[in-house]
N, C-alpha and C positions, 0 to 999 in steps of 0.2 A: 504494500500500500504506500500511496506517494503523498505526501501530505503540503499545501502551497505553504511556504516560509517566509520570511525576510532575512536577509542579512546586514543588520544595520554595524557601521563602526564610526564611529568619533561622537558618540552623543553622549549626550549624561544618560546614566541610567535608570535615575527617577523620573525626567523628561520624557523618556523616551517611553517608558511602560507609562506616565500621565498621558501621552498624544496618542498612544494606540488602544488606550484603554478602552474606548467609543467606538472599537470597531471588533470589536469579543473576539479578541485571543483567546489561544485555545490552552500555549504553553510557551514558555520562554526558559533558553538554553545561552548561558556565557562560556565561548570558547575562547579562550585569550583576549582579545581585547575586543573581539567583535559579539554581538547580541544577537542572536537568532531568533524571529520570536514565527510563531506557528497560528495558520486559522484553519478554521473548518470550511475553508472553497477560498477560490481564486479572487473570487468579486472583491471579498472582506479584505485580501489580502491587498488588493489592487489599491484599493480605497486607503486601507491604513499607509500603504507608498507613499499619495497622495499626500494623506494628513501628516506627514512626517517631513517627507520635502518643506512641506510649504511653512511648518512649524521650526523645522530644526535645517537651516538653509548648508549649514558646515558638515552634515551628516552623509553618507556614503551608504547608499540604500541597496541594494542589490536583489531581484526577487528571483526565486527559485523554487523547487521541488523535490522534499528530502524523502528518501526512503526513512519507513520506517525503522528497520534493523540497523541502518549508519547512524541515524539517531541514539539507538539503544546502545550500539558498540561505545560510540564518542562516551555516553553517559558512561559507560563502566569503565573504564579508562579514568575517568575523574571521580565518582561517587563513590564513598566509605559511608560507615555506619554514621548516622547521627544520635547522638542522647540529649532527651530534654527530662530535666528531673531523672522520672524513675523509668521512662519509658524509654528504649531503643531502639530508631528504625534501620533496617539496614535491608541492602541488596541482595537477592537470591545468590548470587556467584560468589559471597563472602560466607565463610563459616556461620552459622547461628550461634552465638558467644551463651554459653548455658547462662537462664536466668538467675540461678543461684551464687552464681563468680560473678554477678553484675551487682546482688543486692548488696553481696559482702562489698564490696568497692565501696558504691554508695552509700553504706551504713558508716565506713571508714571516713566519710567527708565533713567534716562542720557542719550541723545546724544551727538554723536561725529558728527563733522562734515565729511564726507565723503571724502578718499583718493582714488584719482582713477589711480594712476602712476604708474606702475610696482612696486613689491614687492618681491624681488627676494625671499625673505628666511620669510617669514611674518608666525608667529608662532599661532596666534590668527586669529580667523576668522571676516571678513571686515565689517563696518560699512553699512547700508543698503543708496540705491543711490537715493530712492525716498520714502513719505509716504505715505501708504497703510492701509488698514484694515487685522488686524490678520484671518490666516485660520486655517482651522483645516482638516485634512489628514487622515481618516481611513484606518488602513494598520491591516490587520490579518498576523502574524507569519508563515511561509511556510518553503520547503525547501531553499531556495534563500537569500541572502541579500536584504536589502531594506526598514525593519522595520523604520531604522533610528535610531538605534542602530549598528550601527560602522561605524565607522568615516567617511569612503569613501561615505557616503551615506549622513551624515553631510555635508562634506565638498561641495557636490554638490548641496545642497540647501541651502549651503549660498551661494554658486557661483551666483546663478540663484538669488538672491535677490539684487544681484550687477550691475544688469542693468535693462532695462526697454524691457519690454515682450509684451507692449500692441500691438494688430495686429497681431503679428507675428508668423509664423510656427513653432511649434518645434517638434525633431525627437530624440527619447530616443532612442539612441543603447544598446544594453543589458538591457532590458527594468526591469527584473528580478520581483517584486511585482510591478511594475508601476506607481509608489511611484513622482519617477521623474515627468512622464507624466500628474498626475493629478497635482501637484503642479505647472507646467509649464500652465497649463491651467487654475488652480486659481490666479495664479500672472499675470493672463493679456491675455496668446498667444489665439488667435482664434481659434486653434484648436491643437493637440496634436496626433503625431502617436509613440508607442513605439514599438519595435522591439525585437525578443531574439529566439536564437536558439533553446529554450527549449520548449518543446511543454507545459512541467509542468506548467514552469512559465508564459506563456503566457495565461495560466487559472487560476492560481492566479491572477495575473493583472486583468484578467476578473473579477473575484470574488471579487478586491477589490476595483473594478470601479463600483458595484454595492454599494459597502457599504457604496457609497459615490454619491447620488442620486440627490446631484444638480449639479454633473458635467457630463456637457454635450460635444461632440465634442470632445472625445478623443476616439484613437484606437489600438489596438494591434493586433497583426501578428506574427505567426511564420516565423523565414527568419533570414537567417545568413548572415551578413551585407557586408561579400567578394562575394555574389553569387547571387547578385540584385543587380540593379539599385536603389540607397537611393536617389534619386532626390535631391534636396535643400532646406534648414530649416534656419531661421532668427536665431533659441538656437538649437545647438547641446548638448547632453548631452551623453558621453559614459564612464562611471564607467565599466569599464574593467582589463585585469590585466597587469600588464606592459607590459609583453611579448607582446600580443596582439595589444594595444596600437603602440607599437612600430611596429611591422607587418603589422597597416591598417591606420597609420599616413597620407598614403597619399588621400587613399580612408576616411578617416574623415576629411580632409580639404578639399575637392573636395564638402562636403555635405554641408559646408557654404553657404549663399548667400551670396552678397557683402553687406558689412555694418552689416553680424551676427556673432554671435559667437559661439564659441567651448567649451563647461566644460570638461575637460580632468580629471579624479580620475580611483580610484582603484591601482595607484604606489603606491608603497611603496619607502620612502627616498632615499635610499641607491638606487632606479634604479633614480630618478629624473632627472641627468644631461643625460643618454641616453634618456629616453623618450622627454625629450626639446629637445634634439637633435633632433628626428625623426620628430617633429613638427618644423622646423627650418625653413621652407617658410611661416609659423607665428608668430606672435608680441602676447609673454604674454605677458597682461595686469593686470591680477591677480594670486596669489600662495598664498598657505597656505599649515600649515600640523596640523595633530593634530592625538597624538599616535602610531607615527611613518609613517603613511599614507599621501599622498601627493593630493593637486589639483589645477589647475591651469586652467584660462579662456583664449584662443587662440582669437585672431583675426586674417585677414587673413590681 
């Protein structure tokens, strides 16, 4: 499968994913100095050329059509395990590090004791709210975000490790590798349903809820979250992009239960104060940023 790309080089980075953001990327790849970023057809892609030309005039645009397997190669060549807290995502092609030699690590590191007060501007990611056993996450590299390599993807699973999951429902919006959905189901929830427009990524999800054989009770569906009934969920999680966020603010607070909460990521800094804005009939309880990207936990 061939997928239309761009190869952009000399832009800023935050520029560059703010001017293409309006034109729904699908996935973005940093290969040395140059930005690859990925749509779902030629048109989108065509058009984000367009909005970047005329926005970033120093920029070197190039557009093209990557295999998918040179994508997947390029990414192992570069991706290692990530850990956020207690949880570890890492690649099929790397050992599974047993969870027991992770917890011992972890347990060997300083804590803090736990802040749970609003944090308007908090630059570092939160201390965890209860102790747990270390997991580990199998995620294969796809078109999609989600590996756990960039930040928004970070920032939602430290989110999720800032409360207590046991029992309860959770319902991933833009589910993208399903990354979220299994780790909402190893930190505790009883079951896990994640969601995504993309028929693709809704089979990566699949494919990476296989690679991961003691998790059981989680699901995925194609379904665009303004054109269903999303029922209600104890952990929302929706890594989205600001525009959006801001668009379906009210249909994501509508998917809380009483007593659950919201992981709001995929902003970026600079939209931060509209997006709390759109979310304004909820109470952050947590924020963070890391690399210019933003996320924050909604209560209702």
């Amino acid at each position: 499968m061939k997928y239309p790309a761009l190869d952009v080089d000399g832009a800023d980075d935050g520029l560059l994913l703010a001017v293409v953001d309006d034109f729904s990327p699908t996935a973005a790849d940093q290969h040395d100095n140059i930005v690859t970023i990925f749509f779902a057809d030629s048109a989108s892609r065509d058009r984000a050329r367009d909005g970047i030309v005329n926005a970033l005039p120093n920029a070197v645009v190039t557009a093209r059509d990557v295999d998918d397997e040179d994508w997947a190669r390029r990414s192992q060549e570069n991706l290692a395990p990530i850990t956020v807290g207690r949880i570890t995502v890492t690649p099929p092609w790397i050992p599974k590090p047993p969870a027991k030699a992770l917890a011992k690590a972890e347990a060997l590191k300083p804590r803090k004791r736990p802040d749970l007060s609003p944090q308007p501007r908090s630059r570092s990611l939160q201390p965890l709210t209860h102790e747990a056993q270390h997991v580990v996450i199998v995620i294969a590299p796809s078109m999609g975000f989600g590996t756990g390599h960039h930040a928004t993807t970070r920032l939602c699973l430290a989110a999720l490790q800032t409360f207590d999951l046991t029992g309860g429902r959770a319902l991933d919006i833009g589910t993208g590798s399903g990354v979220l959905a299994i780790a909402a189901r190893l930190l505790g929830a009883r079951e896990a349903i994640g969601i995504d427009y993309d028929g693709d990524a809704i089979q990566s999800a699949h494919e990476n809820l296989a690679r991961n054989p003691a998790v059981d009770h989680v699901r995925f569906d194609v379904a665009d979250l303004r054109a269903i009934p999303l029922g209600q969920a104890d952990v929302v999680t929706a890594n989205l992009t600001g525009v959006l966020l801001i668009q379906s603010a009210v249909i994501l607070l509508d998917a809380i239960a009483s007593g659950g909460s919201l992981v709001v990521s995929g902003l970026q800094i600079s939209e931060r104060d509209d997006v709390v804005k759109a979310f304004g009939q909820g109470r952050v309880v947590w924020e963070a940023e890391e690399d210019g990207w933003g996320a924050f936990v909604v209560r209702r």
